[in-house]
N, C-alpha and C positions, 0 to 999 in steps of 0.2 A: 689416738684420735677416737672420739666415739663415734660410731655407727647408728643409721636410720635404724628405727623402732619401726616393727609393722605394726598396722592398726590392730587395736583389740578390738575381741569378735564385740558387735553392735546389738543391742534388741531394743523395740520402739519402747517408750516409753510411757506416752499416755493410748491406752485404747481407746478414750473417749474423754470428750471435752465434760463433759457430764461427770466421770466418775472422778478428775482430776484432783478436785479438792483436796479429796483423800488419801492422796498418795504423796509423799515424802520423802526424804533424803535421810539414812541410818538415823531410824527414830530411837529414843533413848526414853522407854515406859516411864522408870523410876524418876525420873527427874520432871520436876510439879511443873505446872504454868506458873512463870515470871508473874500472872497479872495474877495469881490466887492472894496480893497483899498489897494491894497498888500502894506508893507512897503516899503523904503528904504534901501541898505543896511547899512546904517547908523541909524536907527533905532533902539529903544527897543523893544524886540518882547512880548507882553504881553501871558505870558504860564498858564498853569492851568495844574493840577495834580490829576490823579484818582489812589487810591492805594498809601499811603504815607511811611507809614512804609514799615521797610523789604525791599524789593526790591526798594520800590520807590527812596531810598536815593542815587543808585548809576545811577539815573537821577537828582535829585532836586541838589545833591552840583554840577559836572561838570556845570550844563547850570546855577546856580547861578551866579560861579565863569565868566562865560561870559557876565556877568553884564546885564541879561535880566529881567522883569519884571514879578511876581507871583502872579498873581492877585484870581487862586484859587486855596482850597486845599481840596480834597475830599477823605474820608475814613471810613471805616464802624466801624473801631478798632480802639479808641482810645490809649488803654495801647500798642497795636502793633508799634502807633507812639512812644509814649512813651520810651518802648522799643529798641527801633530804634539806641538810642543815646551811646549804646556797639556796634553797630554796626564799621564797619571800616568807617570814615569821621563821626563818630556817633555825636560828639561835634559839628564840624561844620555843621552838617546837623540842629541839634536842634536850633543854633544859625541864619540859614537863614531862617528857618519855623518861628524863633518866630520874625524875621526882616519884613518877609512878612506880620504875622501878620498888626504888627505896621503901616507899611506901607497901610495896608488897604484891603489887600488878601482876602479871605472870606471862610471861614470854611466849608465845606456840609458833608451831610454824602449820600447821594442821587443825585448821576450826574446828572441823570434825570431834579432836580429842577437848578444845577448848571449850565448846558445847559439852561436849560429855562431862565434865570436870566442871565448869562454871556456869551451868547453864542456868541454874535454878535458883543464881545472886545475881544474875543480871536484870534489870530496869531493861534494859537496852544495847542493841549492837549496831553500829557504823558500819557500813558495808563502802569499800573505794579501792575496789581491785577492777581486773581487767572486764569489758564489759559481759564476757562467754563465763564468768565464774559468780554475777551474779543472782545470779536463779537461784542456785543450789544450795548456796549459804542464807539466801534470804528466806527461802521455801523452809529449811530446816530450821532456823530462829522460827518463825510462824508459829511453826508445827510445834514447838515447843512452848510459844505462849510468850515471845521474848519479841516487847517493842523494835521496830527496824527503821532506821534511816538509811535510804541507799542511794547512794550517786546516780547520776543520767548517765544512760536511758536505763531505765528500771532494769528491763530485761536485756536478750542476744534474738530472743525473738517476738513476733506476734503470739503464739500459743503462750509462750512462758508468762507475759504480760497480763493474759486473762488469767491462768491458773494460781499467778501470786495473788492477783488483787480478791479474788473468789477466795480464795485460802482466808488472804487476811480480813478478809471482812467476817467469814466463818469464827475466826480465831478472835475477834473484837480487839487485834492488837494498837497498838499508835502506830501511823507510819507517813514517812516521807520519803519523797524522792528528790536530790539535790539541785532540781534547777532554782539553783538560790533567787533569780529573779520573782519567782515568784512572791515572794513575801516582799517585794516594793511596793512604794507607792506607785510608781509611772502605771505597773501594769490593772493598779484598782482604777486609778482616772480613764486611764483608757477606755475602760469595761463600763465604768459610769457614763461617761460622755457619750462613747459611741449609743447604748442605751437609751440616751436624753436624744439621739437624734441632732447632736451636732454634725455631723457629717454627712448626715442625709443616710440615705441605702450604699453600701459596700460593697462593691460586685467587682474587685480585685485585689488582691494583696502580694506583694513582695518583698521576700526574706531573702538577703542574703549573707556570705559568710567569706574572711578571705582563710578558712580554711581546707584544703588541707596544709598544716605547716610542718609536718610528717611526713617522710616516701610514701607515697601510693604509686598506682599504676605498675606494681614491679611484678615477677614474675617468680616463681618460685624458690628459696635456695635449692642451688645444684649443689648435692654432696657426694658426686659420683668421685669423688678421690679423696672423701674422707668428712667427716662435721668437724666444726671448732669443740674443740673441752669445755665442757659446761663451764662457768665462774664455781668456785666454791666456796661462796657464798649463796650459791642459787638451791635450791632442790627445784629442779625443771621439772621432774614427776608433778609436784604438787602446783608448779605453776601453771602446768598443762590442764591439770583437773579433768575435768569431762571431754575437751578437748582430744581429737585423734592424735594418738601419741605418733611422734617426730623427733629427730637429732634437735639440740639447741645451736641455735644461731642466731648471732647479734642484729640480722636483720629483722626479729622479731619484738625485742624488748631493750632496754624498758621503752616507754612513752608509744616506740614505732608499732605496737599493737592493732592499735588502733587499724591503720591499715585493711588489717588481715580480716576477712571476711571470717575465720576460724575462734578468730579473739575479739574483735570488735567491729564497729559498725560501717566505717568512713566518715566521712566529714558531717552526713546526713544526721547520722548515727550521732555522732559525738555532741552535734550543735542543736541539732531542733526542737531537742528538750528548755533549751534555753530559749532560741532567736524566734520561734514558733510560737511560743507559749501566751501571748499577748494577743496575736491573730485569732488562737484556738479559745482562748478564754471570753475577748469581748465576744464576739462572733457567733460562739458557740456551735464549732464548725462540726462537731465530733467528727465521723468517719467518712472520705470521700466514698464515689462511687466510681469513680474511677481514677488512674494515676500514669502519667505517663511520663520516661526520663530519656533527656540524651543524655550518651558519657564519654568521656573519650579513657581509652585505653582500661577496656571494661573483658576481664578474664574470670575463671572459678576461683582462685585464692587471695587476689586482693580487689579494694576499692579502684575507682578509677580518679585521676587528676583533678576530674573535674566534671562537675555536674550539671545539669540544666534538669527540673522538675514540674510538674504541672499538673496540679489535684484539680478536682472537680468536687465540689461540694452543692448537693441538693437544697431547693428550696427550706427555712427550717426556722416554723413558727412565724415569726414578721421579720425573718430577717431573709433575703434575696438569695439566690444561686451567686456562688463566690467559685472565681478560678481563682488557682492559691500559686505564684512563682515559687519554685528555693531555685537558686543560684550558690555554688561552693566554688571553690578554687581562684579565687580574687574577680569573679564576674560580678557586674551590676547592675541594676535595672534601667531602664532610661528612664531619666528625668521627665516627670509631666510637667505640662506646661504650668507657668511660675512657680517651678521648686529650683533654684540653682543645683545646677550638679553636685556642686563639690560638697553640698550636704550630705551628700551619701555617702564619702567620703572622708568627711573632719570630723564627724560627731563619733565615728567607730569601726572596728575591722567588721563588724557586721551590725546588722540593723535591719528595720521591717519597715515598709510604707504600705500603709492605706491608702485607696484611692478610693475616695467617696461622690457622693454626687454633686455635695457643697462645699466639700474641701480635702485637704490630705494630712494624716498623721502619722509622724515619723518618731521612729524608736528606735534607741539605741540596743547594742546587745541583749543585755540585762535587764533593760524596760526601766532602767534607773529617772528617764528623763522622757517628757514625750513634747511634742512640738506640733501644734496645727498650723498648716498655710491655706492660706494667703493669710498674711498679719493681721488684715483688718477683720477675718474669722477667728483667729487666736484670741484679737484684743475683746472681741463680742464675747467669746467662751469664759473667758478670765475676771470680766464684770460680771457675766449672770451663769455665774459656776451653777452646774447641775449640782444636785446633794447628792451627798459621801453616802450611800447605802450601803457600802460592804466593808465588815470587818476588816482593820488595818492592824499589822502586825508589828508590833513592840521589841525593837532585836533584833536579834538574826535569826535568818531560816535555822537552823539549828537549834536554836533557842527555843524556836515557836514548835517545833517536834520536842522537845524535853517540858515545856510548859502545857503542852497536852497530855504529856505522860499523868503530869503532877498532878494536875487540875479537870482531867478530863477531856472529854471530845476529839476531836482531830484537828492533824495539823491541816495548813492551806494547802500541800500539793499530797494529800493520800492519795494511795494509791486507785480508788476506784478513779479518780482524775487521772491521775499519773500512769495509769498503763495505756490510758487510751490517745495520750500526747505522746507516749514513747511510740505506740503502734500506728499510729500518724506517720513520725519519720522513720519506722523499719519499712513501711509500704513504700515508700523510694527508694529502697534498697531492695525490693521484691522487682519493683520495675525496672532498676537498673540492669540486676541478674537477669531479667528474662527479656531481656534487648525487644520489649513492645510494649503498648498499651495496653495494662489490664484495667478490665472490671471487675469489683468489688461487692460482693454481698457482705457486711457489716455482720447480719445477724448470722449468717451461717459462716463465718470467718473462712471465706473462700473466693478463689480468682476464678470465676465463672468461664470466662471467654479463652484460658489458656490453661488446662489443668494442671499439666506441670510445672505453671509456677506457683505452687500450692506447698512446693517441696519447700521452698524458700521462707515459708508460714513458719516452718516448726524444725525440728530435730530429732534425730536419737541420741542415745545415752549409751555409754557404757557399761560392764556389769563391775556390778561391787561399787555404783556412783550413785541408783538410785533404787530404793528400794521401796516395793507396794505394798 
């Protein structure tokens, strides 16, 4: 049986938000910046892959299917790829891993050495592992000059958030962040309509989600008589990553991650890069100033059941003071008067409603579809459509990060967007842990009225993970 790991000894990692930029994860001098030769847009974009299974599949078939090249594949879990092929595109997924093989791709279980070895033929790296092992591998592509797409939520925390997107804006790389909704149509009309003043001023919104569909609320594994044997196929060292080193137990992976305040976010965490993203976008809510959560069954190592949330968002340009719901764990909002309930309900497992002065607009997860009531505001909006102002994207979110690579610019969700919608729902997660109402200073990335929950902003690092 294996035995608990003590933690390794800790040291902070950034001394200052200021000097951030500059510091990196085992930099590799010799190896050029990715952008010193940008492609063509007629080019094959040579991509690599961190995180293969599970998640990774619904990146590796669409940007397959765009006939790009896979030159690596890196994963800590073999039977998770394995696995992978019940997944949905699950056939076709096993069938371009083992094409790429063939083709000459290269297997790692350790990006680190992946980067080191193929850093300097990559276009591009897919980032879809657990959400505490994003940083590190996306911070170290940057810093090498290598395009990044990375799953929601960007980061594991608020600090990581701003120091990747400051990095990557330094570094001029392409980047995106995987709330695939964004590249819809629902979430540009949205943002146009509300705009035109179809709904009048906005002064509440709710999101909710019937996630968690994962244990939460648990408590620690007990391994006072012993941990389960690693799988071997795992290397748990490298799944652990930065993460304080622990016995492996099946109460932590795969998928159940999420959970664990150590690995990943909760429900908050996982969903409001998605179900948020239409609120934050038309709205233009950026950072509340303050954030306040109930939760039930709310401890230091996991997420709780179930959430109730409540942002406060400032006055901002012509648009009103917005209090902002999330609701997680299958809660829902009440129905304003003539919306039918079960609308909250049939259209999706989560969704967002606007309540305006003139009317309400409901979204599904994804922002795939948006709906105004009362019908006879719908039927008005639909004859005297506001104009399409904002670029609409051709494809898939995937696509439109490989079509910025080729072509230039950026994609729709970079990252100077994308930390600040990820650092939105980590801030319910700051007020969950700290069982009260915080306030918020945006510009000084700090919980004024409660210092200690300032710890829950950021992290340390272990040694030989990051290096200045």
């Amino acid at each position: 049986m294996a035995k608990d790991t003590p933690n390794v000894n800790r040291r902070s990692f950034i001394k200052s938000a200021a000097g951030a930029s500059a510091l990196g994860l085992v930099s590799f001098p010799h190896i050029m910046s990715a952008q010193a030769g940008k492609p063509s847009a007629n080019d094959k974009l040579n991509i690599a892959f961190v995180g293969v299974g599970g998640k990774g599949v619904s990146s590796i078939v669409p940007i397959s299917r765009l006939g790009h090249n896979i030159i690596a594949l890196c994963d800590v879990d073999q039977k998770r790829v394995q696995d992978s092929k019940k997944k949905r595109d699950g056939e076709e997924f096993m069938r371009v891993i083992e094409d790429a093989a063939t083709r000459g791709a290269k297997w790692y279980k350790d990006y680190r050495k992946m980067f080191e070895e193929l850093g300097d033929k990559m276009d591009g790296v897919v980032i879809s592992t657990p959400d505490h092992m994003h940083f590190p591998i996306a911070l170290s592509a940057v810093n090498l000059g290598i395009n990044v797409y990375c799953e929601k939520p960007l980061t594991h925390t608020v600090e990581e958030a701003r120091i990747l997107a400051k990095a990557a804006r330094k570094k001029g790389v392409v980047t995106q962040m995987g709330n695939q909704g964004h590249s819809n149509e629902g979430v540009r009309l949205a943002k146009e309509w509300i705009a035109a003043g179809a709904l009048g001023q906005i002064h509440e919104v709710y999101s909710w989600t019937n996630r968690p569909v994962w244990p939460q609320g648990l408590k620690k594994p007990d391994h006072s008589k012993g941990a389960p044997d690693v799988p071997k196929d795992l290397d748990w060292d490298l799944w652990l990553g930065i993460a304080d080193k622990r016995a492996y137990d099946p109460a932590y992976m795969p998928f159940k991650w999420r959970a664990w305040w150590d690995f990943g976010c909760g429900a908050v965490g996982d969903m409001a890069c998605h179900v948020m993203d239409a609120a934050f976008y038309s709205l233009n809510l950026g950072l509340p100033d303050s954030v306040e959560a109930l939760a039930t069954s709310v401890n230091d190592h996991c997420a709780p059941n179930a959430s109730a949330i409540t942002y406060k968002f400032p006055k901002r340009g012509k648009f009103d003071p917005v209090t902002y719901h999330w609701l997680d764990g299958g809660m829902l909002p009440p129905a304003p008067k003539g919306l039918p309930h079960e609308l909250l309900t049939k259209r999706d497992n989560s969704g967002t409603l606007f309540i305006g002065e003139e009317g309400y607009l409901l979204a599904d997860t994804y922002t795939k579809s948006i709906r105004v009531f009362p019908d006879e505001r719908f039927d008005e909006i639909k004859k005297n459509r506001p104009p399409k102002t904002i670029k609409r994207i051709k494809g898939t979110h995937q696509g439109d990060w490989l079509n910025a690579i080729s072509t230039g610019g950026q994609a729709c969700s970079h990252w100077d967007y994308a930390s600040e919608l990820t650092e939105l729902g980590l801030l319910g997660n700051v007020a969950i842990r700290s069982k009260a109402k915080i306030k918020y200073d945006a510009k000084k990335m700090k919980v004024t009225n409660i210092p200690e929950a300032n710890k829950f902003l950021k992290k340390e690092y272990p040694d030989g993970w990051i290096l200045s």
